[in-house]
SEDOMI-674106 format. One line per field, with one value per residue (C-alpha): y, x, z; residue number from 1. Coordinates in steps of 0.2 Angstrom, whole numbers, plus 5000, padded with zeros to 4 digits. Layout:
BEGIN
north	Y | ...
east	X | ...
up	Z | ...
num	NUM | ...
% end
This chain:
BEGIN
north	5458 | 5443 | 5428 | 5434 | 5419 | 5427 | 5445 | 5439 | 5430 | 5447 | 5458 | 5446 | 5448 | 5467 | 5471 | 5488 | 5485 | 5471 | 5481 | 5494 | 5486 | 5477 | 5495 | 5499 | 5486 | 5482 | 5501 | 5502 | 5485 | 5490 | 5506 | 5497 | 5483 | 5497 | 5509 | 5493 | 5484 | 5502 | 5496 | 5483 | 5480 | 5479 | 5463 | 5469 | 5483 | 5470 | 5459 | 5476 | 5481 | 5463 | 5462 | 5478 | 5475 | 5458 | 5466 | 5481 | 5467 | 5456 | 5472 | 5482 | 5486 | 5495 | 5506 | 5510 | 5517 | 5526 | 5533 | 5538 | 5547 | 5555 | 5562 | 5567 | 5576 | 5586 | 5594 | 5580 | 5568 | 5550 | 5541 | 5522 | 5512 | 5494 | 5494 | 5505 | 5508 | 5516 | 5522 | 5533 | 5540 | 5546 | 5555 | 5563 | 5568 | 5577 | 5585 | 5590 | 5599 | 5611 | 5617 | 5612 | 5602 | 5598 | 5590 | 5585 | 5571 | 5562 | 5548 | 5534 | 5515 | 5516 | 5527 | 5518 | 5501 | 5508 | 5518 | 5533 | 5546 | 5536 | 5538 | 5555 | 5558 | 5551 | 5565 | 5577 | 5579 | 5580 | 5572 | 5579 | 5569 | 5576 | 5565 | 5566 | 5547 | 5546 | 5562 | 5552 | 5538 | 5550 | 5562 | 5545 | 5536 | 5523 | 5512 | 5511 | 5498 | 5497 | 5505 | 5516 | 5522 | 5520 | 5524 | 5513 | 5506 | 5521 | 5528 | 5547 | 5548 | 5541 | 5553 | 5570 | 5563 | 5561 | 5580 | 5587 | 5577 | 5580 | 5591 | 5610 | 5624 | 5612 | 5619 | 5616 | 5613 | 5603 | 5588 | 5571 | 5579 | 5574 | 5590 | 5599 | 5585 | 5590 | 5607 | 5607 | 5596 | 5607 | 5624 | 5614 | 5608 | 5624 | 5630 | 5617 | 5617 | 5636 | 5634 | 5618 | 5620 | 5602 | 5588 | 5572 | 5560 | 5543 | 5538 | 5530 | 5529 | 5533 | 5535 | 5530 | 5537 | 5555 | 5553 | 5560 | 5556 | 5553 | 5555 | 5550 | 5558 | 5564 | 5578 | 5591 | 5589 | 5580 | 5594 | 5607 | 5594 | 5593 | 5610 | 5624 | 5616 | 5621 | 5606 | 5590 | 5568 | 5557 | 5538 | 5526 | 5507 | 5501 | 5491 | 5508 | 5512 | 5509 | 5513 | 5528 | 5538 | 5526 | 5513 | 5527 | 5528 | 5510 | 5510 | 5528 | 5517 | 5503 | 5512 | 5524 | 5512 | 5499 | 5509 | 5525 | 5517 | 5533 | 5534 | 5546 | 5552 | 5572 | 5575 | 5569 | 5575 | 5574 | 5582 | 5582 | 5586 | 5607 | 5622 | 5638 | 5648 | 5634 | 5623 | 5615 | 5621 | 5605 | 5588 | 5571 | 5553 | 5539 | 5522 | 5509 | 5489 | 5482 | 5464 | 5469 | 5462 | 5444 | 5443 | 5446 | 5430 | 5422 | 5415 | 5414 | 5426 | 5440 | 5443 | 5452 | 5467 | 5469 | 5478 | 5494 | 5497 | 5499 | 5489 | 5480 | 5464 | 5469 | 5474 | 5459 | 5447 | 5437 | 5437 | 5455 | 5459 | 5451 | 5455 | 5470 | 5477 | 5478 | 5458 | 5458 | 5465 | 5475 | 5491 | 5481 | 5472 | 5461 | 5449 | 5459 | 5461 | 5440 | 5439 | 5456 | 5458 | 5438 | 5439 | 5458 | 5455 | 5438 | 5422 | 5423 | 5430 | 5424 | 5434 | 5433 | 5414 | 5417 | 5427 | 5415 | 5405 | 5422 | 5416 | 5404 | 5403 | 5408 | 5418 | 5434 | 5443 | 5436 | 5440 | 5458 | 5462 | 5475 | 5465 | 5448 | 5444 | 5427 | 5428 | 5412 | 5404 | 5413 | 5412 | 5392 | 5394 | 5404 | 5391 | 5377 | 5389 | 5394 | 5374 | 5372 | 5388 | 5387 | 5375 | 5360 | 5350 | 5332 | 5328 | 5333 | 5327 | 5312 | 5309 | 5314 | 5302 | 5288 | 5295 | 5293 | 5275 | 5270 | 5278 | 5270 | 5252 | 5246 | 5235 | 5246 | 5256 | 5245 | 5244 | 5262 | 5263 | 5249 | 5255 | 5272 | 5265 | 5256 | 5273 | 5282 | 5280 | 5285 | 5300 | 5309 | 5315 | 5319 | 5314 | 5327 | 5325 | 5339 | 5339 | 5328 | 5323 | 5332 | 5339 | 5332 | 5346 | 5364 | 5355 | 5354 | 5369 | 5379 | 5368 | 5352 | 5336 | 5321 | 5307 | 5292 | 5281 | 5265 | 5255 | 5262 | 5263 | 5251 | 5240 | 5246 | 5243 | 5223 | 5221 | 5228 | 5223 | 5241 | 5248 | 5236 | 5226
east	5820 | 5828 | 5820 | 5821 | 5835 | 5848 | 5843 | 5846 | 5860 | 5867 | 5859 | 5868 | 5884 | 5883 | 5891 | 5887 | 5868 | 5868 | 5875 | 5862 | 5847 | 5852 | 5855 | 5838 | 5828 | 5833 | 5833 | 5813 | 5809 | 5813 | 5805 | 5789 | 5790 | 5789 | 5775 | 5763 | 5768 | 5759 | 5742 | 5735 | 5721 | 5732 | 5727 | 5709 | 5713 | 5722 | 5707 | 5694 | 5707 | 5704 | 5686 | 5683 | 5695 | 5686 | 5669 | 5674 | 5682 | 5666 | 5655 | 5667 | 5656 | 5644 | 5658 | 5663 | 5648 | 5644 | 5661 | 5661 | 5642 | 5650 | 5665 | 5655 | 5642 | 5657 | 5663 | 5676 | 5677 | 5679 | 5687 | 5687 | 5703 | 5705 | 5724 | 5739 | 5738 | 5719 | 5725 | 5740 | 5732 | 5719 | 5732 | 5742 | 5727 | 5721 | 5737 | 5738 | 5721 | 5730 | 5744 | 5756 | 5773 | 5776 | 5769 | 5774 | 5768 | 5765 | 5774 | 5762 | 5762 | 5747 | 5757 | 5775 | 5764 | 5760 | 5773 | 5764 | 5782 | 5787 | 5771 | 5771 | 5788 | 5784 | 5769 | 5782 | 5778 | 5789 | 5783 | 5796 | 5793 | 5793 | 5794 | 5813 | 5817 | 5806 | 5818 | 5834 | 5828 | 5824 | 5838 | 5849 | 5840 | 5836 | 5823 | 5812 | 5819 | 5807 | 5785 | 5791 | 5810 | 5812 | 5831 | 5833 | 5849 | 5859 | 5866 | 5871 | 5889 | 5878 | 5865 | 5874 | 5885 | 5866 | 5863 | 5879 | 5878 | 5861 | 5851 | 5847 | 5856 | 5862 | 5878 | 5892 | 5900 | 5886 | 5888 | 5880 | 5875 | 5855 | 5850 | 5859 | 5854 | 5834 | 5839 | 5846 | 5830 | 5818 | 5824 | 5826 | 5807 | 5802 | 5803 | 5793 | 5778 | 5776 | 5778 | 5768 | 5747 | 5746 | 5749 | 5749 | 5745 | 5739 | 5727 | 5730 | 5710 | 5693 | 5677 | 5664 | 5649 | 5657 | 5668 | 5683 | 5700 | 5716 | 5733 | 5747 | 5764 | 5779 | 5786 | 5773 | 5776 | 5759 | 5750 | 5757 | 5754 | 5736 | 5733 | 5744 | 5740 | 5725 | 5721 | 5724 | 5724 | 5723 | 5725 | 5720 | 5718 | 5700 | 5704 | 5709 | 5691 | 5683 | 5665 | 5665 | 5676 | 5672 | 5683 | 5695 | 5699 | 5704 | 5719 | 5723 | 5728 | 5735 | 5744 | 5758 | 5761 | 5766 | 5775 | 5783 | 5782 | 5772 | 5758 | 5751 | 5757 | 5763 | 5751 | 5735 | 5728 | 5710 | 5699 | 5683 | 5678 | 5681 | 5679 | 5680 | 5696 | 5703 | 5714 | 5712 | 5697 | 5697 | 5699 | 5700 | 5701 | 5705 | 5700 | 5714 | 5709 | 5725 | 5722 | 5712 | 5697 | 5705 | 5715 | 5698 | 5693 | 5703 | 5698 | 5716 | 5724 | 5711 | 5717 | 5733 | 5721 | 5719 | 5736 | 5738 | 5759 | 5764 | 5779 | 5779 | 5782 | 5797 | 5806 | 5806 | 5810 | 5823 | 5824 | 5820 | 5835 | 5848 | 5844 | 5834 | 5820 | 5827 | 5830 | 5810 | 5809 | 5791 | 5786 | 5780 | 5797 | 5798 | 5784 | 5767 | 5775 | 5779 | 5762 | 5753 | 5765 | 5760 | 5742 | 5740 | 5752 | 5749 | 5762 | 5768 | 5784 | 5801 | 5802 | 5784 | 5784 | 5799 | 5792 | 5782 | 5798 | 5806 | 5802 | 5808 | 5790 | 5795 | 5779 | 5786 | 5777 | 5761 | 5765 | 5768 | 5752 | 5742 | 5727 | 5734 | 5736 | 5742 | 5756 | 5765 | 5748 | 5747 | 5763 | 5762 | 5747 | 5756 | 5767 | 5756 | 5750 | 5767 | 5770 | 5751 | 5751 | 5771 | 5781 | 5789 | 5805 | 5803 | 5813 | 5803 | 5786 | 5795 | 5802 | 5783 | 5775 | 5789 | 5786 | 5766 | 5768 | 5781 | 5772 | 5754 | 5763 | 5772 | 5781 | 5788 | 5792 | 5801 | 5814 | 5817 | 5819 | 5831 | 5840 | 5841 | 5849 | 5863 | 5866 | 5871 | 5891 | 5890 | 5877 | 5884 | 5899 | 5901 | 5881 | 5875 | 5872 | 5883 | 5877 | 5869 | 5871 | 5863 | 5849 | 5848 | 5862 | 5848 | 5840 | 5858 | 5864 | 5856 | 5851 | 5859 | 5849 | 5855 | 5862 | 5849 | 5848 | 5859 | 5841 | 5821 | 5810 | 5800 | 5817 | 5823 | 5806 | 5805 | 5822 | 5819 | 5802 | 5796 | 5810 | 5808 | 5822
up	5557 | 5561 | 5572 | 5590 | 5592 | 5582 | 5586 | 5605 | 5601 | 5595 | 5609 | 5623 | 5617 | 5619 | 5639 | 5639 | 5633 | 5648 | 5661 | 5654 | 5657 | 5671 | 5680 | 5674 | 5677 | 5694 | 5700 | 5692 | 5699 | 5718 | 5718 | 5710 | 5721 | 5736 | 5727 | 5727 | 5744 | 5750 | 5746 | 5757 | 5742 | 5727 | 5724 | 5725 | 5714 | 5700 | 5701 | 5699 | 5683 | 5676 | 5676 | 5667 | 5655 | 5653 | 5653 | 5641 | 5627 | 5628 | 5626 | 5613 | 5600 | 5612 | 5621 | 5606 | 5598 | 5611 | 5614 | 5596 | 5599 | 5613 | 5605 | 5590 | 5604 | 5612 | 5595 | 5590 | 5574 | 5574 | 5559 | 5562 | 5553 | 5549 | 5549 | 5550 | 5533 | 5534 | 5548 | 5543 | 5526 | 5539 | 5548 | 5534 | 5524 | 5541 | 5543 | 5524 | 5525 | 5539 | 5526 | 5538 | 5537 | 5554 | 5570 | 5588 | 5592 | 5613 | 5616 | 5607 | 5606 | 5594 | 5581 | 5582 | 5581 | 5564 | 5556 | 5559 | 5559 | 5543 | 5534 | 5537 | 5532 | 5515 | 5514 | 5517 | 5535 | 5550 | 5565 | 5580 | 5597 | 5612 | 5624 | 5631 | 5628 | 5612 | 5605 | 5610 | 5601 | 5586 | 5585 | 5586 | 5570 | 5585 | 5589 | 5605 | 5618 | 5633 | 5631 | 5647 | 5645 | 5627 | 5628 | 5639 | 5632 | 5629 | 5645 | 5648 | 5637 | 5623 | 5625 | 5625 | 5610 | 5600 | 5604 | 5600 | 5583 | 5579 | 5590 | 5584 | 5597 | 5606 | 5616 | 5613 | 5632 | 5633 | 5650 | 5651 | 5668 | 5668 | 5672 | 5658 | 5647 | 5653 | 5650 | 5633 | 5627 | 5636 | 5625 | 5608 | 5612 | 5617 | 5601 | 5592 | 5605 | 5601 | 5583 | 5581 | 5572 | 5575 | 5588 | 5588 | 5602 | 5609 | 5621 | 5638 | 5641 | 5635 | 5643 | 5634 | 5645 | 5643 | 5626 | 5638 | 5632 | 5645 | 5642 | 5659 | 5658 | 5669 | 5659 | 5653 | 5636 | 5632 | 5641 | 5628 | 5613 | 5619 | 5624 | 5612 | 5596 | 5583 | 5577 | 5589 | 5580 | 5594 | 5589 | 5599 | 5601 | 5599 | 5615 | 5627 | 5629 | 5647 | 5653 | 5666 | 5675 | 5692 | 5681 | 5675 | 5695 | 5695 | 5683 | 5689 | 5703 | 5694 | 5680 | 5691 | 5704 | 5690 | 5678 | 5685 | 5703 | 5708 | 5720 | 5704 | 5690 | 5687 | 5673 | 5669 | 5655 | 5651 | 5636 | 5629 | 5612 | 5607 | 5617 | 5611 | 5614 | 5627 | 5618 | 5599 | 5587 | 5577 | 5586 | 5578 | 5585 | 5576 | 5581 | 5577 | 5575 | 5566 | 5572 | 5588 | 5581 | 5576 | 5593 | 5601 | 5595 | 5603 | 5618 | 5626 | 5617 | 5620 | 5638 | 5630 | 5626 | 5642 | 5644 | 5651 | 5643 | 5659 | 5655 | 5673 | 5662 | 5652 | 5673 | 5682 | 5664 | 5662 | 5645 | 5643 | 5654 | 5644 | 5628 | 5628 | 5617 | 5600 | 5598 | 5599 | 5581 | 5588 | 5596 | 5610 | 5615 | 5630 | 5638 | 5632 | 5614 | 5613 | 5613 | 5609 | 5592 | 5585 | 5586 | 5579 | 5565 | 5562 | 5565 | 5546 | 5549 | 5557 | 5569 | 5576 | 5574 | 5587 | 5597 | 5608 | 5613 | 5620 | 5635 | 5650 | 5657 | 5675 | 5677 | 5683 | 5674 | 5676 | 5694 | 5690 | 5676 | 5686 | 5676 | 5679 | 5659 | 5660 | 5649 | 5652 | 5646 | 5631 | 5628 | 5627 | 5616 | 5603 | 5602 | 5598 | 5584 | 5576 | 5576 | 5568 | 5557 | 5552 | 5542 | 5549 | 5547 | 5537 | 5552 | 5567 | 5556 | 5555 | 5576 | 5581 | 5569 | 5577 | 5592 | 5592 | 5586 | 5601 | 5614 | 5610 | 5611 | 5627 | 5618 | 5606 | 5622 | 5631 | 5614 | 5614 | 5633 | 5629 | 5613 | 5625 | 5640 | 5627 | 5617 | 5633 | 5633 | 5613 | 5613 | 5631 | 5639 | 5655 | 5661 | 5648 | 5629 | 5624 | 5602 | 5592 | 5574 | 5558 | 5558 | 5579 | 5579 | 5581 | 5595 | 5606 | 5602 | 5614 | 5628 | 5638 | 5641 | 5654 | 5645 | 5648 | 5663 | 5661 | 5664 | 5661 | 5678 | 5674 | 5672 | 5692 | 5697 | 5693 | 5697 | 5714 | 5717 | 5717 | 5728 | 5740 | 5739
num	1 | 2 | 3 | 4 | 5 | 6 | 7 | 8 | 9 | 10 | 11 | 12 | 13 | 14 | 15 | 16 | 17 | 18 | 19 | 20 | 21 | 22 | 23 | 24 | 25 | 26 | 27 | 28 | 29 | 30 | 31 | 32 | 33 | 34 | 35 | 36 | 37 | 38 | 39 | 40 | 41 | 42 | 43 | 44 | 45 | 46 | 47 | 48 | 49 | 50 | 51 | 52 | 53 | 54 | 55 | 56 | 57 | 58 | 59 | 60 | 61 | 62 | 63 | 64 | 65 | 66 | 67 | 68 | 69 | 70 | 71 | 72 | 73 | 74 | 75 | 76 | 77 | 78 | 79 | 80 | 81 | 82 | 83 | 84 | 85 | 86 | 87 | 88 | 89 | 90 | 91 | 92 | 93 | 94 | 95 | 96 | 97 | 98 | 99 | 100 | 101 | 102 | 103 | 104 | 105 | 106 | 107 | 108 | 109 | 110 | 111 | 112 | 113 | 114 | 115 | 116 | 117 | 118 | 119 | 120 | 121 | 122 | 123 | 124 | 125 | 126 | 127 | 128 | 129 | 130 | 131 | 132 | 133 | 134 | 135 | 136 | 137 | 138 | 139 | 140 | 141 | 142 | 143 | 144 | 145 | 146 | 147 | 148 | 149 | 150 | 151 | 152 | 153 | 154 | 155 | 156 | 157 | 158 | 159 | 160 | 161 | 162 | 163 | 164 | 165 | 166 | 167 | 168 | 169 | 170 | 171 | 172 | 173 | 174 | 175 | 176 | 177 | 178 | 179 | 180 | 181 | 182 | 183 | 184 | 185 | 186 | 187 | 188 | 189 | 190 | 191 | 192 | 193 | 194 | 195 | 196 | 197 | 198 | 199 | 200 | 201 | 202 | 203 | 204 | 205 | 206 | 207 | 208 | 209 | 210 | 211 | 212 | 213 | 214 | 215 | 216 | 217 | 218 | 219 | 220 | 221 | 222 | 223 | 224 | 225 | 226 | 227 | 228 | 229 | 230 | 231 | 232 | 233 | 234 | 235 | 236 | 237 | 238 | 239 | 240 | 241 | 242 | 243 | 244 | 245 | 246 | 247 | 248 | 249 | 250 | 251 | 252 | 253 | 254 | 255 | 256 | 257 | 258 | 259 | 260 | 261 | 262 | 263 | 264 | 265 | 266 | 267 | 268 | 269 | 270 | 271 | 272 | 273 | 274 | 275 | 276 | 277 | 278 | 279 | 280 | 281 | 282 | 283 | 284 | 285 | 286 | 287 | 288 | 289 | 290 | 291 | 292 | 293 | 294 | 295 | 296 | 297 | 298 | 299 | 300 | 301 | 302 | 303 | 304 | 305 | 306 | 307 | 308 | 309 | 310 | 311 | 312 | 313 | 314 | 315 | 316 | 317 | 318 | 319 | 320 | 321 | 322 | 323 | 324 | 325 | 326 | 327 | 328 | 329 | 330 | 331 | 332 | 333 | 334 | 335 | 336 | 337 | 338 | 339 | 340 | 341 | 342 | 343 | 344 | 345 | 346 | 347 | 348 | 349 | 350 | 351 | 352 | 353 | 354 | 355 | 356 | 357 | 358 | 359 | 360 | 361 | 362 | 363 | 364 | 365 | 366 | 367 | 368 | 369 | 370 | 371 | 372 | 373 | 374 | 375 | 376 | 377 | 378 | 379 | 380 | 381 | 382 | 383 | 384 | 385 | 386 | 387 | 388 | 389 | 390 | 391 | 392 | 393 | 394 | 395 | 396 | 397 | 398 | 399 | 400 | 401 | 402 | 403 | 404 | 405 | 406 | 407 | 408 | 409 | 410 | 411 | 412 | 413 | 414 | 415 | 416 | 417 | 418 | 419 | 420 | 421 | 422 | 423 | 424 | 425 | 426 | 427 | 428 | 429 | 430 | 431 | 432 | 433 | 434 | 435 | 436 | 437 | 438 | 439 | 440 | 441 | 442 | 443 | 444 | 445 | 446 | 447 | 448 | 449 | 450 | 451 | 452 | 453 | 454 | 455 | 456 | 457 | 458 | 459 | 460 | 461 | 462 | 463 | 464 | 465 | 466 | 467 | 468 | 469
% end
């Protein structure tokens, strides 16, 4: 992927995508806007999510051990993974010992973080999503825009063209009506959920006293991946875990309100380890770090594992808006992912040394985080890494080092300030400084900066005896 810059550049430029997400956004953000102006102690409930998010991530190591002695207790096996890689030879080598060649899989953040359909398919495995928006995105060799609507971007003369093309009995008159749409995805799906030996699914929460796992959804189809299947993989962030069910009932709360703008959601899905003849004989969680630990040492990054995916972030951005989820070169696209996608996959890429300037820093979505993850703040800390970590121009090593040495010494100032005041007729045009030369020449290209005052404020201050005369 290219640096989010150039990807956005692209992105921008595209009207339909615009108008797109601009219908999208604005319809979710109003109806969200409504769900939580309900609640006289929302912000009671944010501060409640925060703390026990807070509290689980400085006690990890004991919610997980005894998430993993509970789910072991109930019937279930835990495999642990130290990164996508561990992760998906786990998975494939658990579907391989079923015999089977195909899966269905829950929508899952956790397994499009890693590659898991991918992985699989290089084991000779066919992962079919089921979610309706995850299936548009598949059948159209697509990618996930938005962590609620991942097709956000395609609208509904898009979507029936994708199942004509490439969707299995799909009928022939079909309409980009929505309910024919739902209807034409419902019977393909069918089909595969009464086929299917094994599913695949992620993990909203656990509880860690009980070893129960929860899945949210709006459509049913996680209920028949976690229920009709004989053998079920569950994959899930080491950060999801939470320490009873009287914390469950906090982002129960938090969660549909913020994502689906739902007082609940329609399915809730919970499970326990095994039970004979109810539901899948062999159960199997697999614990994913994949950066979580490292981010976790850091004291102002850490907060971005306290995200729920409700996408609440990505609605009211600015940023997000325009250029949607693909420019962000990550399964987590929009604010969260500037900052979740560079400290889980380190800042040693273009695109994730971009990431932490994809913002304007309006703190909308800071406003929005049902736990109050202060994204602008790490956001501005990522940055001061990617400058740290990542190479620097000759050039701007250069101007800082100047810099540093004019602004320690007033004279020196005072002959900038000078030297500024007399470059203003050369350097600007029409009040602004449209481009500089060179190298100077990046910096002006994408923003404007007022040409320099005709004299420096400490110059108006003598000559005017402080304003006074």
């Amino acid at each position: 992927m290219p640096a989010f810059p150039d990807a956005a550049r692209r992105a921008v430029a595209d009207e339909r995508l615009r108008a797109n997400l601009r219908h999208a956004t604005t319809t979710i953000r109003g109806r969200r806007a409504g769900a939580v102006a309900e609640l006289d102690d929302w912000d009671a409930l944010r501060e409640a999510g925060k703390q026990i998010k807070d509290h689980v991530l400085a006690n990890l190591g004991h919610y997980l051990r005894l998430l993993e002695e509970n789910v072991t207790a109930a019937g279930g096996t835990v495999h642990w993974a130290r990164d996508a890689g561990e992760a998906n030879r786990i998975v494939a080598d658990l579907v391989k010992a079923t015999g089977e060649t195909e899966v269905v899989k829950v929508k899952s953040m956790a397994t499009q973080e890693i590659g898991l359909n991918e992985a699989l398919a290089e084991e000779g495995v066919t992962a079919y999503e089921t979610d309706l928006a995850e299936l548009i995105v598949q059948l159209g060799d697509d990618r996930p825009s938005h962590i609620l609507v991942p097709a956000i971007h395609r609208n509904r003369s898009d979507i029936r063209d994708i199942f004509l093309a490439r969707m299995d009995g799909a009928p022939r008159d079909l309409t980009d009506e929505p309910a024919a749409l739902a209807e034409a995805a419902r019977r393909h799906l069918r089909a595969k959920f009464l086929s299917a030996k094994v599913g695949i699914s992620g993990v909203n929460f656990a509880v860690a006293d009980t070893g129960t796992l929860v899945v949210l959804e709006s459509e049913g189809n996680g209920r028949m991946c976690l229920t009709l299947p004989e053998t079920l993989i569950s994959v899930m962030g080491v950060e999801k875990v939470v320490p009873s069910w009287r914390d469950l009932e906090v982002f129960l709360q938090l969660l549909p309100r913020s994502s689906t703008a739902e007082r609940m959601n329609p399915y809730t899905s919970t499970w326990t380890g095994t039970h004979p003849g109810d539901g899948p004989r062999d159960f199997h969680l697999v614990l994913l770090d994949n950066g979580r630990t490292a981010t976790l040492a850091d004291e102002v990054g850490r907060q971005a594992l306290r995200c729920i995916r409700c996408s609440a972030c990505l609605n009211v951005c600015p940023v997000y808006q325009r250029a949607g989820g693909h420019a962000y070169g990550s399964p987590y696209p929009g604010p969260i992912g500037a900052i979740l996608s560079p400290q889980i996959r380190g800042i040693g890429s273009d695109v994730d040394a971009s990431l932490p300037y994809a913002s304007t820093l309006c703190g909308a979505c800071f406003d929005a985080c049902p736990v109050a993850i202060d994204i602008p703040e790490v956001l501005v800390h990522l940055r001061a890494r990617a400058v740290e970590d990542g190479p620097r121009h000759p050039l701007e090593r250069a101007s800082m080092t100047a810099a540093g040495w004019v602004l320690r010494s007033p004279a020196l100032l005072r002959a900038a300030q000078r030297a500024a005041s007399a470059s203003r007729r050369v350097v600007g045009r029409g009040g602004r400084i449209g481009r500089l030369p060179g190298p100077l020449r990046a910096w002006t290209a994408t923003r404007d900066a007022p040409v320099p005052p005709p004299e420096s404020f400490r110059r108006w201050w003598r000559r005017t005896d402080g304003g006074r005369a």
